[in-house]
Each structure stands twice: as structure tokens, then as C-alpha cells.
C-alpha positions in Angstrom: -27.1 -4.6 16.7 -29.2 -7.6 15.6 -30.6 -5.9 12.7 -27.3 -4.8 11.5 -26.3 -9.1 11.9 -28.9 -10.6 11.7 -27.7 -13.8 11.3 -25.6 -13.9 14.0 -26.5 -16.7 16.7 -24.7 -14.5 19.6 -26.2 -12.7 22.1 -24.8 -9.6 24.4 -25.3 -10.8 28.0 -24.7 -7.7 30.8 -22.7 -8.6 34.0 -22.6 -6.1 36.9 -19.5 -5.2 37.5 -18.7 -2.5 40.9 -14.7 -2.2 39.9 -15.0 0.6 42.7 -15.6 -2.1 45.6 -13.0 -4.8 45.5 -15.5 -7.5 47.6 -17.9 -7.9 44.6 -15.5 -8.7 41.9 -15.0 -11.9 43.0 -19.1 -12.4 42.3 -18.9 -11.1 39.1 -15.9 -13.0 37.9 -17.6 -16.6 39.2 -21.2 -15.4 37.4 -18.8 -15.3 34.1 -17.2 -18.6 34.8 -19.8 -20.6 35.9 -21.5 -19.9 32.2 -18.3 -19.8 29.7 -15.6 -22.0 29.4 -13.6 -19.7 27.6 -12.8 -16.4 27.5 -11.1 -15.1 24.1 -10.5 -11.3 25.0 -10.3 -9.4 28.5 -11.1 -5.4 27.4 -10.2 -4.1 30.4 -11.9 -0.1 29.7 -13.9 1.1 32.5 -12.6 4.0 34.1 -12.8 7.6 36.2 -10.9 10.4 35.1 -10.6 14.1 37.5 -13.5 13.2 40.5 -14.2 15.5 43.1 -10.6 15.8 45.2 -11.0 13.3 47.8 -13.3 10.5 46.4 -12.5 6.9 47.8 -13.5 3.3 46.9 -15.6 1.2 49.4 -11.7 0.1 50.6 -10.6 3.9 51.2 -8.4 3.7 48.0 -8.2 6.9 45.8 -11.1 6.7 43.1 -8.5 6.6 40.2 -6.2 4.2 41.6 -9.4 1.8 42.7 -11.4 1.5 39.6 -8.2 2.2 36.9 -5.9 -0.2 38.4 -6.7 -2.3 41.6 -10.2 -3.2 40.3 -9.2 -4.4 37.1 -5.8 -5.7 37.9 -8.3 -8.0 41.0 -10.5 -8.9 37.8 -7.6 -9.8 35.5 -6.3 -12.3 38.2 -9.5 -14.0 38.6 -9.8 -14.9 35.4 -6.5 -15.6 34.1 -6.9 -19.5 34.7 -10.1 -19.3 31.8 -7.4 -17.1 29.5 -4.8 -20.0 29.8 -6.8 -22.7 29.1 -8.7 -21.0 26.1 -5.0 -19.6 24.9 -4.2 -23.7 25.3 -6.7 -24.9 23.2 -6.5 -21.8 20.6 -4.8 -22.9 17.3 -4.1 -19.0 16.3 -1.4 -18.1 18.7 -1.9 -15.0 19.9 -5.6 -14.6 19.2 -6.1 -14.3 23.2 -5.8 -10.9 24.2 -6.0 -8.8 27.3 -6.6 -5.4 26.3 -5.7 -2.5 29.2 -7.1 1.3 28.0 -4.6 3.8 28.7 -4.4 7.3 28.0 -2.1 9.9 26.5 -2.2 11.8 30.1 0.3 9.0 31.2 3.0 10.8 29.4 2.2 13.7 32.1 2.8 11.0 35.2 6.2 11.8 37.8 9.0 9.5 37.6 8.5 6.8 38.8 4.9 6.5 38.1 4.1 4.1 41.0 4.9 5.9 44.4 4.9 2.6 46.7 5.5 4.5 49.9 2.6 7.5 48.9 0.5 4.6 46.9 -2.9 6.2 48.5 -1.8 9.5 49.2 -2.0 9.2 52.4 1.8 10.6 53.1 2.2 13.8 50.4 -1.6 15.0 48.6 -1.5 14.9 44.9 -3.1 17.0 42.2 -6.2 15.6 40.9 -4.7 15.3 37.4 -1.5 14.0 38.8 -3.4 10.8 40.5 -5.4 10.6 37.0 -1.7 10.3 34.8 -0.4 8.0 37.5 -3.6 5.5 37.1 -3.3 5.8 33.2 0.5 4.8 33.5 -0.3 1.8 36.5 -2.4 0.5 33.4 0.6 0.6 30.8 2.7 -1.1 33.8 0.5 -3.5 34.1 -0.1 -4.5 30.3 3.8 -4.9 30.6 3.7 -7.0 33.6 1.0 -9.4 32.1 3.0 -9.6 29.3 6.3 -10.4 30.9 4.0 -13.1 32.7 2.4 -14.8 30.2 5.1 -14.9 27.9 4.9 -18.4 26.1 1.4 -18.6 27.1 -0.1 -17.9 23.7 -1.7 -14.7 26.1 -1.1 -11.4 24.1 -1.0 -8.4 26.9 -1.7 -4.7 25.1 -2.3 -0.9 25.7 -5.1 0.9 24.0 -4.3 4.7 24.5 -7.4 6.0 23.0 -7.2 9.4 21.0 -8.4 12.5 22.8 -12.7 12.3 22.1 -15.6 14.5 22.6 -17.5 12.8 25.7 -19.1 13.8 28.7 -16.0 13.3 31.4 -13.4 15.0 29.3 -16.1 18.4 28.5 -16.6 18.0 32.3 -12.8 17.8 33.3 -11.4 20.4 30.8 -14.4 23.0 32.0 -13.5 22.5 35.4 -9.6 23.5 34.6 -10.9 26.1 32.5 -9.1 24.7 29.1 -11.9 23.8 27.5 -11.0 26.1 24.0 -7.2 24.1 24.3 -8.1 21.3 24.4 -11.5 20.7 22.5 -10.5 21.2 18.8 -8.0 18.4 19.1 -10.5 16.2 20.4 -12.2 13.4 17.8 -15.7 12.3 17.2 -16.7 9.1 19.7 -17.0 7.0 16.5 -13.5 7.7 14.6 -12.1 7.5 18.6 -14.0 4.0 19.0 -12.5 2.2 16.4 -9.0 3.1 17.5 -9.2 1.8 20.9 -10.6 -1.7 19.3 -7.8 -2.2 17.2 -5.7 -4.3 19.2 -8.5 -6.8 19.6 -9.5 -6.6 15.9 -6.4 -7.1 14.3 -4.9 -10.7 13.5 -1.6 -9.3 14.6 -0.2 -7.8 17.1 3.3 -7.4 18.1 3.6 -7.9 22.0 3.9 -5.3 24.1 7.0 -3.5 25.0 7.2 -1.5 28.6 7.7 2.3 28.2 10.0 3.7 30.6 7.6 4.8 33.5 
């Protein structure tokens, strides 16, 4: 990276983030404020697709629901206050963004996506897959919500649904269904794949998001 810019005076500074244990966010949220004073984009892209039937988060929430939606949705509330105030003092409206990665598989969740009285499963068990489509559409809901919230802020809410890529989780997940040969020629190069899911924070325009019916 710095000898492809090497002029640039920025520097890539890592912060742990357990999205899977809902106590240490709070840690890692403060570690980022107590050294910025702004915060220009939130790329909300860590995520578990298909683990082992059963997995839980330190809280006893379903994996996928954890990290996909509770962790980040925790994270996003912590640091709203830095988005407002950066979105305040921003003279590009809209430049202020709050990115939540999706995926195609939401399409595939039940109606309604959000199942507030089996929310952890713990009433009717789930398909693996099922629970992943229903994290990937929680994400879309709450891109929408954001939006709805912000609206006037300057605070631009969006879904990245990145295409279908060759990487380690999907060869895993489509082996284990045995679909591998279905699924693995529609599937794009991480590069070309990459560049699609950063185009709502690269673009100078973006038109705000509009819910889907989920």
C-alpha cells in the first residue's frame, strides 16, 4: 500500500474488534473515539455465513444473528454521535456514509424476515441457510432503519450486496451442500467482487436508500 501512495501522509491503524461478544464492543468503539474526532465512513462488512448448526455468541445468540446484525447494529449505535458531528461539520452533504454488506441470499429469507417471537431459535429450529438469509436481510432492515433515522442528518445509510466471489467461506459452504458445480461458475474473481462492494463509499453520489419489502 505505501509504495503504490507513496505520498500519502495516512497510515492504516488495526482495532480489535470481537463483533461475536457484545461486552467488548463498547472497548473498541471508545479506543476509536478517544483518537479521532471524526469518523467519515462506517463499512459495516464482517461477517459468518453457514457455521456448524448450533454455534452461539459469548451472549448465547445464534452466530449469524450475533456477528451479522447485533454486533454491528451495538457498534453503529456507539458511534453514531462521531457520524453526526462529522456529517455537521461536512460541507459535501451526503459524504458521510454508513455502509451495511448484504448479500443476494436475502432474497431467499421467509416473510417477514425478522421472526420477533423465534428471534434466537429458541421456539421452532431453523435451517442453517435459512438463519444465514434472515441475517443478510436484518442488515438491509437496518440500512433502512438508519436511514429513516438519520434523515436530515447529512448521514447517508446504504446496502452493499456484494456479487457471488470465489473465497474460502463460500467453497466451504457450497461443498458442504454438495452444490459446489452450481454455484461456482457464477462466482467472480475477489478483485472484480471487491470493487463492487466499495462503490457506495466511492462514489460522490448516492441516492438514499429505499427499504425492500422484507
Amino acid at each position: 500500500m505505501r509504495a503504490k501512495h507513496p505520498l500519502s501522509t495516512g497510515s492504516v491503524v488495526f482495532l480489535p474488534l470481537q463483533l461475536d461478544d457484545l461486552s467488548t464492543i463498547r472497548a473498541t468503539a471508545n479506543a476509536f473515539l478517544s483518537a479521532e474526532t471524526r469518523l467519515d465512513v462506517l463499512w459495516n462488512n464482517a461477517g459468518v455465513m453457514v457455521p456448524p448448526q448450533g454455534s452461539v455468541t459469548a451472549q448465547g445468540h445464534e452466530l449469524q444473528l450475533g456477528i451479522n446484525n447485533l454486533g454491528h447494529f451495538l457498534l453503529t449505535s456507539l458511534l453514531m454521535p462521531v457520524l453526526r458531528r462529522t456529517a455537521q461539520e461536512e460541507a459535501t452533504p451526503g459524504s458521510v456514509r454508513v455502509v451495511w454488506v448484504s448479500s443476494s441470499a436475502a432474497d431467499a429469507a421467509p416473510h417477514p424476515a425478522v421472526d420477533f417471537e423465534n428471534i434466537n431459535y429458541s421456539v421452532r429450529e431453523e435451517g442453517i441457510w435459512q438463519k444465514y438469509a434472515r441475517s443478510k436481510a436484518g442488515c438491509q432492515l437496518h440500512a433502512s432503519e438508519l436511514a429513516r433515522r438519520s434523515a436530515g442528518l447529512g448521514i447517508l445509510s446504504l446496502v452493499s450486496p456484494p456479487a457471488l466471489l470465489v473465497w474460502n467461506a463460500v467453497v466451504w459452504a457450497v461443498i458442504l451442500q454438495g452444490d459446489a458445480v452450481l454455484i461456482s461458475p457464477f462466482c467472480k474473481i475477489p478483485r472484480l467482487s471487491t470493487l463492487e462492494t466499495l462503490l457506495p463509499i466511492s462514489r460522490k453520489t448516492c441516492p438514499r436508500y429505499s427499504s425492500p419489502s422484507l
